[in-house]
C-alpha positions in Angstrom: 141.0 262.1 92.2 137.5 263.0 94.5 135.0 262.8 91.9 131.8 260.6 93.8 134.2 260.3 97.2 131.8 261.1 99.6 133.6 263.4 102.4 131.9 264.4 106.1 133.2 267.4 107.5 133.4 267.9 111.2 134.2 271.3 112.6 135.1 272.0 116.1 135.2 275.1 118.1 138.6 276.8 116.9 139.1 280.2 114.7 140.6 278.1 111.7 136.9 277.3 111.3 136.7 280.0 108.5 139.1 278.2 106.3 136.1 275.4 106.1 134.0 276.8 104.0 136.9 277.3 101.1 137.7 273.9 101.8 134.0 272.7 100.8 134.3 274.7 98.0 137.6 272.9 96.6 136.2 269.1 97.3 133.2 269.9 95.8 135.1 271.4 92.4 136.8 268.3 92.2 133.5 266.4 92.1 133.1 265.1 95.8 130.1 264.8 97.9 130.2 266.7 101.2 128.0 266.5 104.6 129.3 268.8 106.7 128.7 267.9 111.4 129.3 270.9 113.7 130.0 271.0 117.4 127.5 273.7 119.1 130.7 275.4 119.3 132.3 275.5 116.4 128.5 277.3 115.1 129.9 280.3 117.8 132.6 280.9 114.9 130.9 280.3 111.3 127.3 279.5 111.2 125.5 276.3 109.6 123.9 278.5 107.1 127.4 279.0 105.8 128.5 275.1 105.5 125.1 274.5 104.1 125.3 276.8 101.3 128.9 275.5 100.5 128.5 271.9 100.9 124.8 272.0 99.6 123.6 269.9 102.5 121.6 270.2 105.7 124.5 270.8 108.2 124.2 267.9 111.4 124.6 269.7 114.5 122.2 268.3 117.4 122.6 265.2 118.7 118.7 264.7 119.5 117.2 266.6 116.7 114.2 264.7 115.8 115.2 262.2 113.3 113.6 263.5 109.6 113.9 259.6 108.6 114.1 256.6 110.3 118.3 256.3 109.8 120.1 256.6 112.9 121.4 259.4 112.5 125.1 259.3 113.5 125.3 255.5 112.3 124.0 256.6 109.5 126.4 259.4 108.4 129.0 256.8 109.9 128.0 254.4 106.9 127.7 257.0 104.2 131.2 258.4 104.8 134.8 257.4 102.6 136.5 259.5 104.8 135.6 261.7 108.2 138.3 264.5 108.1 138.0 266.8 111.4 139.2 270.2 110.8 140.0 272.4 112.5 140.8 268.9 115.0 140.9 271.0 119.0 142.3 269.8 121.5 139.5 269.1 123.5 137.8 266.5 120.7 141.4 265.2 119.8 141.5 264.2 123.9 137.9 262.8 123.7 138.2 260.7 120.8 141.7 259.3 122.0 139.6 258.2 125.3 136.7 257.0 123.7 134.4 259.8 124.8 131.1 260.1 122.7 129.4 263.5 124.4 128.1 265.3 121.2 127.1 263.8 117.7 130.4 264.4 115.8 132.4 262.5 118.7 129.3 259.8 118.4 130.0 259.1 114.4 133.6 259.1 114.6 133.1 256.1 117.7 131.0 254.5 115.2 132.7 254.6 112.2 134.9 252.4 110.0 136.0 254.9 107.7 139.2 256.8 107.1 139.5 259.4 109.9 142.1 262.5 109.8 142.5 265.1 112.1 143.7 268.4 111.3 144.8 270.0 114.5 144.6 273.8 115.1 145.8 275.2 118.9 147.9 277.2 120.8 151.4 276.1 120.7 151.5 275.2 124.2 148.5 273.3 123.9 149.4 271.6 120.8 153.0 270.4 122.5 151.3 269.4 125.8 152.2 266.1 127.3 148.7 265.1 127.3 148.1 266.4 124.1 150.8 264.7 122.3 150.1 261.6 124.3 146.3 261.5 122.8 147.9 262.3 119.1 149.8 259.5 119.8 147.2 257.0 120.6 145.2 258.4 117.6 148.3 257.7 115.0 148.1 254.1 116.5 144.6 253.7 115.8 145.1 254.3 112.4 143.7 258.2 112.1 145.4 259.7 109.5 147.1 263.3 111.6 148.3 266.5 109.6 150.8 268.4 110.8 150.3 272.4 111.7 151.8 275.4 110.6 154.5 278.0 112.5 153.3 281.1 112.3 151.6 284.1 114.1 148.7 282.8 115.9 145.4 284.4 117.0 146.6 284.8 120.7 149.2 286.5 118.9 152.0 284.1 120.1 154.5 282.4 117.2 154.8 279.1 116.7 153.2 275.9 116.2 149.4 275.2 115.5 148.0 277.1 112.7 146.0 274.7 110.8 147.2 274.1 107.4 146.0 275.8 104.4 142.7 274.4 102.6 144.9 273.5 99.7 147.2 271.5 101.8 144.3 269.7 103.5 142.5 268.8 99.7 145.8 267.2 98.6 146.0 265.3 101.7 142.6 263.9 101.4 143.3 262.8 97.7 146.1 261.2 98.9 144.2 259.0 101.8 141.2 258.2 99.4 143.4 257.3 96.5 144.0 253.3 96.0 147.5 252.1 96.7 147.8 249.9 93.4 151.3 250.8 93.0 152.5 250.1 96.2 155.9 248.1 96.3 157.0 249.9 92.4 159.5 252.1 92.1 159.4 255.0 89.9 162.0 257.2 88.3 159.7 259.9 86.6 162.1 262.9 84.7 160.6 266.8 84.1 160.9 269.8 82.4 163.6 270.9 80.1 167.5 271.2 80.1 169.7 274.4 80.0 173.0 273.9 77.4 175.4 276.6 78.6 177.0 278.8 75.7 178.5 281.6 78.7 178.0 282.5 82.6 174.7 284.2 81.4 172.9 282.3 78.0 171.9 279.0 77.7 169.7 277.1 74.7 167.1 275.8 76.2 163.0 275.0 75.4 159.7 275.7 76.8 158.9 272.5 78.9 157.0 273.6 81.9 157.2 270.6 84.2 153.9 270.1 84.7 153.5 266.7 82.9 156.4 265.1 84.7 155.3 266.9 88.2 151.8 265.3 87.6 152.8 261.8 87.3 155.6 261.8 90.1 152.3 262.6 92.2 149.7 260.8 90.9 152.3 257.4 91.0 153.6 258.7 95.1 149.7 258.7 95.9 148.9 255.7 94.7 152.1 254.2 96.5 154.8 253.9 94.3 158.4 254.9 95.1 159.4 257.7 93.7 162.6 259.5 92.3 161.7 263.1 90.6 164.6 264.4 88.0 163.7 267.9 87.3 165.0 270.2 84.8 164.7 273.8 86.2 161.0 274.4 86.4 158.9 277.5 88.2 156.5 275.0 89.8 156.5 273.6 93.3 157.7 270.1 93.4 155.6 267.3 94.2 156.4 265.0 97.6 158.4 262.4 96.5 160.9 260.3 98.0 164.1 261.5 96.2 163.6 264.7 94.6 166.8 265.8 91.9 167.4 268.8 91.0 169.6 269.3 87.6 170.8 271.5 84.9 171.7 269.8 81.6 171.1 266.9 79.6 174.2 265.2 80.8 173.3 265.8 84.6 169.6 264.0 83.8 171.9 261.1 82.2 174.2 261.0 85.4 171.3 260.9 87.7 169.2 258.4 85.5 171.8 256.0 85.5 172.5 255.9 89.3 168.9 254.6 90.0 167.8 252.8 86.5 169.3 249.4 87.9 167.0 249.7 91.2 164.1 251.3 88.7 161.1 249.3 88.0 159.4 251.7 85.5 160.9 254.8 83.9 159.0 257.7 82.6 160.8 260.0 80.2 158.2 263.1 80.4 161.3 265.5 80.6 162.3 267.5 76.9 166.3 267.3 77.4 168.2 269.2 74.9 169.1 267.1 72.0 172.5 269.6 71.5 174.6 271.7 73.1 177.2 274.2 72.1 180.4 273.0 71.4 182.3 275.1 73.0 181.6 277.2 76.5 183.0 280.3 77.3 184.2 281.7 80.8 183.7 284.8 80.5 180.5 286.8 79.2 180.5 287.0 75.2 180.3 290.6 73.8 177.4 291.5 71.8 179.8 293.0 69.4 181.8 289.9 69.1 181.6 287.8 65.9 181.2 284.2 68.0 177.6 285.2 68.9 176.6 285.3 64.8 177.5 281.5 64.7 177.4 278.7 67.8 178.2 275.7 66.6 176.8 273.1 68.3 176.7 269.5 69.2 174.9 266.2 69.6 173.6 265.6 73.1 173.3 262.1 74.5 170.5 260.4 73.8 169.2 259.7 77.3 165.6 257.6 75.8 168.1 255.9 73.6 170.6 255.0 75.7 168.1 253.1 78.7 166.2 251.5 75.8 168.8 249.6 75.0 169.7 248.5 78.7 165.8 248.3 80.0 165.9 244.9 81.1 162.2 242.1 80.8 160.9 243.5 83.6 161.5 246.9 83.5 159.4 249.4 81.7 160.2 252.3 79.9 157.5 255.5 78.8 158.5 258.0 76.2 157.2 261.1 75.6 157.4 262.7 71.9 156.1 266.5 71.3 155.5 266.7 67.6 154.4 269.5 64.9 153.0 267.0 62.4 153.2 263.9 61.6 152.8 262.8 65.2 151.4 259.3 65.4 153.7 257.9 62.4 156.9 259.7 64.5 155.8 258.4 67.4 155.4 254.7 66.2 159.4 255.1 65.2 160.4 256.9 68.0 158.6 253.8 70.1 160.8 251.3 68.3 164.0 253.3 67.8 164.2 253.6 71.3 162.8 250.5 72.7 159.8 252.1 74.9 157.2 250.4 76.1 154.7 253.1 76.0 154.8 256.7 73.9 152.9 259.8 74.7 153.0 261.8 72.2 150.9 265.2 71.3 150.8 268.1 68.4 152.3 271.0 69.6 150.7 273.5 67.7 147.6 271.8 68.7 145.1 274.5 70.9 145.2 273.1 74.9 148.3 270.5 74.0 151.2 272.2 73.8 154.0 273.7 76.3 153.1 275.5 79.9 149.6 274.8 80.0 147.4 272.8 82.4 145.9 270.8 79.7 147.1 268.3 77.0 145.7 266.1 73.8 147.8 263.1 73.3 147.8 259.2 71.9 149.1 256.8 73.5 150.6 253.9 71.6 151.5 250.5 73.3 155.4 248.0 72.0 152.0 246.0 70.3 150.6 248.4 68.4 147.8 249.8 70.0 146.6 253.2 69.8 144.5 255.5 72.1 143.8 258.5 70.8 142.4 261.0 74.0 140.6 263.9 74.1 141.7 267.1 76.1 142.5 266.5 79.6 144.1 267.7 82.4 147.1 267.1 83.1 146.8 265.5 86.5 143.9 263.4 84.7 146.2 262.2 82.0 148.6 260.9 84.5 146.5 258.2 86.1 145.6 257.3 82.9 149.5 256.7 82.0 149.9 255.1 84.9 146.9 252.4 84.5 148.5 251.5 81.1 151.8 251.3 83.1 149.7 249.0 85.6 148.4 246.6 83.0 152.3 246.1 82.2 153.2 244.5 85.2 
């Protein structure tokens, strides 16, 4: 998360420099501070008024404006920055930085600074796939400089290809990423998400309202903090988090199947999916008629009991979170549920509580440790909730 990271924009001289200001915007909602340094060109394509108003900073342009304290100016900013992130990155300040050229201020403060740097190149294809571009891309990589890739699309010079400069969106989740603190680094993860679909014919299923989202949050909070990652995802509407192993399944026996084949390499797993606790007994081939008597009555049957089933082979050193959506009764269901199934951790929540239940971005839930500890949390979002899930997971270890 950005809130306090303190973030210095540099611009160059390129037409993605409109997508800055939107960019500004988005850091700034998730709490960051922002100082924004121009190149005199990059003012020929959005002007400093513009990145002022948005970052709510004087914009650094001029490398000999007279100093309005007595901090060295590009030292200065240097210091004060968690992370420099160029963008859009031209070729021309990728080359100079690569060859240690320090010819306007934003080239000055990234030659003094020992900060995160990322580039976020935006060119011409043929430009961007240069020899001597690549070469300098190269050298920067080695350096350390964190470098995004580009998009292939239409361009402004109206070629197609390589070179558009990612979208603001895709820049703010890479940022998070780099700022975030690699405390999990060397875990492994095996995080499941959103529901399962029971077939009763080619086109109905029983199924529930899990979004996802939970599940999708904490496979990317625990990735950016450096965990390894295997996502097991019911069908969901939502783009998937980058992981390392990413699953795709349909019912609650295909989440057991693909459970099992990593739980022995699985340092912590976190149950956030809502699998189907039954399934019709039968399935039929062919579409059932509406006038046909077999709809009135499905009889069904017992699932397997994924939670259950690990719980009882979860080894000392491996760690198991539940997840328990109740309607009342939550914390004394939960505390059953927790033994019952040999968790570690329970998150559970009311479902009929406002901002807690299925498909939304928010949830209110209690957490309750093996030793009988209870955290009750106010509402949160949902990508908020997860680091705090995983810190309890932490203190496990």
């Amino acid at each position: 998360m950005l809130k306090g990271k303190n973030i210095l924009l540099g611009i160059t001289g390129g037409i993605a420099a409109y997508k800055i200001p939107s960019l500004s915007s988005a850091l700034r909602k998730q709490g960051a501070n922002i100082k924004v340094v121009m190149t005199p060109a990059a003012t020929k394509f959005i002007t400093p008024l513009t990145m002022q108003t948005m970052s709510s900073n004087v914009v650094h342009i001029d490398m000999f404006d007279q100093l309005s304290n007595m901090n060295v100016e590009h030292v200065s900013l240097a210091k004060w920055a968690d992370i420099i992130v160029v963008a859009p990155a031209t070729a021309n300040t990728i080359g100079k930085y690569a060859n240690g050229i320090a010819d306007n201020l934003l080239t000055t403060i990234l030659m003094a600074s020992r900060s995160k740097v990322m580039f976020v190149p935006a060119m011409n294809t043929q430009m961007l796939e240069s020899e001597a571009n690549q070469k300098n891309l190269e050298i920067l990589r080695k350096r350390g400089v964190i470098v995004l890739g580009t998009q292939y699309d239409l361009l402004a010079c109206e070629d197609v290809g390589s070179g558009k400069m990612l979208e603001p969106s895709e820049i703010l989740e890479a940022i998070d990423e780099a700022l975030t603190e690699k405390d999990l680094q060397g875990k492994k993860f095996t995080i499941t998400a959103g529901p399962t679909l029971e077939a009763i014919d080619p086109v109905r299923f029983v199924s529930n309202h899990s979004s996802g989202k939970m599940g999708y949050a904490l496979a990317k909070r625990a990735k950016y903090r450096g965990a390894e990652v295997t996502l097991i995802s019911g069908p969901t509407s939502i783009k998937p988090p980058k992981v390392d192993n990413f699953i795709r399944i349909t019912s609650t026996q295909d989440m057991f199947d693909a459970i099992e084949k990593s739980f022995s390499n699985t340092d912590v797993l976190i149950k956030a999916a809502a699998p189907a606790d039954f399934k019709p007994k039968s399935y039929s081939d062919e579409k059932i008629k509406k006038d046909k008597k077999s709809l009135n009555i499905i009889e069904m049957t017992e699932n397997v009991d994924i939670a259950k089933h690990f719980g009882k082979l979860k080894s000392d050193d491996q760690i198991i979170v539940g997840f328990a959506a109740e309607s009342s009764n939550e914390i004394e269901n939960a505390k059953g549920k927790l033994k019952r199934k040999n968790f570690d951790l329970i998150v559970v929540n009311n479902i009929k509580q406002a901002g807690a239940g299925f498909k939304q971005d928010t949830n209110i839930v209690s957490i309750l440790d093996r030793n009988g500890k209870i955290d009750s949390l106010e509402k949160l979002e949902k990508i908020e909730l997860a680091d705090i899930i995983l810190n309890r997971v932490r203190e496990l270890f």
